[in-house]
C-alpha positions in Angstrom: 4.3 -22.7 -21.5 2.7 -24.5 -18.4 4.0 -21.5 -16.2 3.2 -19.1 -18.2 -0.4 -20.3 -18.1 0.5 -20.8 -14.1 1.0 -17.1 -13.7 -2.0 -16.1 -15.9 -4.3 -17.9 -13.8 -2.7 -16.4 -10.7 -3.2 -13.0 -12.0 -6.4 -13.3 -13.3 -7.4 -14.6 -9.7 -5.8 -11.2 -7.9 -7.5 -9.0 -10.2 -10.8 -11.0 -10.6 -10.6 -11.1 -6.6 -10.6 -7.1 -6.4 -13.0 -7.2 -8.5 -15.0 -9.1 -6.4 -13.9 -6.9 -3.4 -15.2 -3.8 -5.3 -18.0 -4.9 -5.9 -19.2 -6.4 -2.2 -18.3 -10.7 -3.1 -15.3 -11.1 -2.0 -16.2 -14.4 -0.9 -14.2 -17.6 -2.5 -17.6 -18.7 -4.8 -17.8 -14.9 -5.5 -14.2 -14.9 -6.6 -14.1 -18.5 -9.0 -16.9 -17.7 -9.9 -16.3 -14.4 -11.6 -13.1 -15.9 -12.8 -13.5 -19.0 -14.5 -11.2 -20.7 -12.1 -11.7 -24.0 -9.9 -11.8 -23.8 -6.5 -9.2 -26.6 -6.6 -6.8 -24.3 -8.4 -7.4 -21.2 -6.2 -6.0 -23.6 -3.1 -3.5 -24.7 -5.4 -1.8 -21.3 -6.4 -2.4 -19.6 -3.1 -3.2 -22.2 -0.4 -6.4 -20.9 0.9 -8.6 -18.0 0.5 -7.0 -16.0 2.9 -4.1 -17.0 0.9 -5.6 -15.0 -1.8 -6.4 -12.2 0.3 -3.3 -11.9 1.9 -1.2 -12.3 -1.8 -3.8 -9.3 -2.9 -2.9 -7.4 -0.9 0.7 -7.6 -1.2 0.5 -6.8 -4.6 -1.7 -3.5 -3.9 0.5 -2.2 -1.1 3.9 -3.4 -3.7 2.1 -1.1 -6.4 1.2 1.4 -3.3 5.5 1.4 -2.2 7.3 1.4 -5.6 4.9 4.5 -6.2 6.3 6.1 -3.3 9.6 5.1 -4.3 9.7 6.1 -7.3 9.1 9.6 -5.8 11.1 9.8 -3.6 14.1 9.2 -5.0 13.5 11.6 -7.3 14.2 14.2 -4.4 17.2 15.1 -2.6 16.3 16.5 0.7 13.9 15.4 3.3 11.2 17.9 3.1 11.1 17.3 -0.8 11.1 13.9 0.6 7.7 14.0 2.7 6.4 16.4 -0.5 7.1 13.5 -2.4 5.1 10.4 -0.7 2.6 12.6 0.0 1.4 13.6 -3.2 2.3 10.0 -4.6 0.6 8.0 -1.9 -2.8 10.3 -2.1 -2.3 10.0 -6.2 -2.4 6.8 -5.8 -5.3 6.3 -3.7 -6.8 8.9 -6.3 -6.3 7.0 -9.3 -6.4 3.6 -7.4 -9.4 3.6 -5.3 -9.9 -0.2 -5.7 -6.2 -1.2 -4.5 -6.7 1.7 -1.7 -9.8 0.3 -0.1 -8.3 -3.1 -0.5 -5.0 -1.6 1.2 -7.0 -0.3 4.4 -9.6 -3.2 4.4 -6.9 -5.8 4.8 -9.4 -8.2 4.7 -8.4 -11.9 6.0 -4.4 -11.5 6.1 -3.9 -11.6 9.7 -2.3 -15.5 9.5 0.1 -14.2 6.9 1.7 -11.6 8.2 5.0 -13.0 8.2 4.9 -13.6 4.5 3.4 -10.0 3.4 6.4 -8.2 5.5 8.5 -10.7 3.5 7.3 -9.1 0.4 7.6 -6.1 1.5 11.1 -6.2 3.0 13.2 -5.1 -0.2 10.8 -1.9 -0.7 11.0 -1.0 2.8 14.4 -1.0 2.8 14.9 1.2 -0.4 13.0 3.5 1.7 14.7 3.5 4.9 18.1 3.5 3.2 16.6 7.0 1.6 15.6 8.2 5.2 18.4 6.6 6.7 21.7 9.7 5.8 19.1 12.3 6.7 18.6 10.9 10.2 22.4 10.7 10.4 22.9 14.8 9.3 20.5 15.4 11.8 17.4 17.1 9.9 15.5 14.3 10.7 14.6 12.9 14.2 16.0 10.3 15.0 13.2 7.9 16.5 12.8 4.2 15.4 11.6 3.8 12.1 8.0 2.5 13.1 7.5 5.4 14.7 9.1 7.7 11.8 6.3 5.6 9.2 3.5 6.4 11.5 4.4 10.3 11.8 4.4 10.1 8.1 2.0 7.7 6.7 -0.3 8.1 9.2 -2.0 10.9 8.4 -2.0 10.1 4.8 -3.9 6.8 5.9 -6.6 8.3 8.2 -7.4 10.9 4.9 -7.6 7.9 2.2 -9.8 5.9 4.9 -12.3 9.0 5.3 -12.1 9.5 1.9 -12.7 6.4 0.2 -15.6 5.9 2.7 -17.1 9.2 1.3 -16.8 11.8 4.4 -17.9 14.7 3.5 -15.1 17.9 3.3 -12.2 15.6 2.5 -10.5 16.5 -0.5 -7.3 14.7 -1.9 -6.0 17.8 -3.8 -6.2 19.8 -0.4 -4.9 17.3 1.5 -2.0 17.1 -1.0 -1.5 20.5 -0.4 -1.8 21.6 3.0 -0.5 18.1 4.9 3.4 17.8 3.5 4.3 20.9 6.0 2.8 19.7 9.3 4.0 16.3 8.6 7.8 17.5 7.5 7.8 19.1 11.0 6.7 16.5 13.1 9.5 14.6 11.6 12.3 17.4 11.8 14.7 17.1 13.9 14.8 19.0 17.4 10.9 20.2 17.0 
């Protein structure tokens, strides 16, 4: 019972906190405030405000990767591959502006870097083990996986930026559309 409550109150913090974000206080009165939560049991649950910020965001960028998972491995080779976490990763931003912005803001995580690439650890790997027998055959280049996520996320981050800051002639559908081919060929192999 007591953790149950434990975990209701840390989830009602991470979505009262993008809340807050969305709407221009996310500040730690702006957040316990809106939530109904002490102070004393923010610091509790996450350590800090940053804390917070830092666990927010893992769980937007978690919601972000298993969305790209899940469509990916629905695919078999790697251009239906980049297809794939295109459209899902500009869907998501589409139908999950709030998590997006939060995504690309990254506000106040710098000192917890070590624990979000924690969190992320088993969904990166999914991925890479996904990428991983393509590189192998050869259709895809083999460069070091940083490198491979910044041919193909990228772009994808540089349109949801644009676009969730409201420049004008950026269009998710189009983007959808026209990016998957010029990003499946700067990862080929031997282009």
């Amino acid at each position: 019972m007591r953790q149950r409550r434990s975990e209701e109150t840390v989830q009602r913090l991470l979505d009262t906190a993008l809340v807050a974000f969305t709407e221009g206080d996310f500040t730690l009165r702006g957040v316990t405030t809106r939530s109904g939560v002490s102070v004393g049991s923010l610091y509790h649950h996450f350590g800090s405000f940053d804390g917070l910020a830092a666990a927010l965001y893992s769980e937007c960028m978690a919601l972000l990767l298993d969305a790209l998972i899940d469509a990916l491995e629905r695919t078999r080779t790697p251009r239906t591959g980049v297809r794939a976490i295109v459209r899902a990763y500009l869907a998501f931003t589409r139908t999950s502006p709030a998590r997006a912005r939060f995504i690309h803001a990254a506000p106040n995580t710098a000192g917890h870097a070590a624990a979000i690439a924690e969190r992320k650890a088993p969904q990166i790997d999914r991925l890479v083990a996904w990428l991983r027998p393509h590189i192998a055959a050869g259709t895809v280049a083999d460069l070091p996986i940083p490198l491979i996520e910044m041919l193909l996320i990228g772009p994808l981050a540089e349109v949801t930026r644009r676009w969730l800051a409201g420049v004008p002639g950026i269009d998710l559908a189009e983007a959808a559309r026209v990016l998957p081919e010029p990003i499946w060929r700067s990862l080929q192999a031997g282009y």
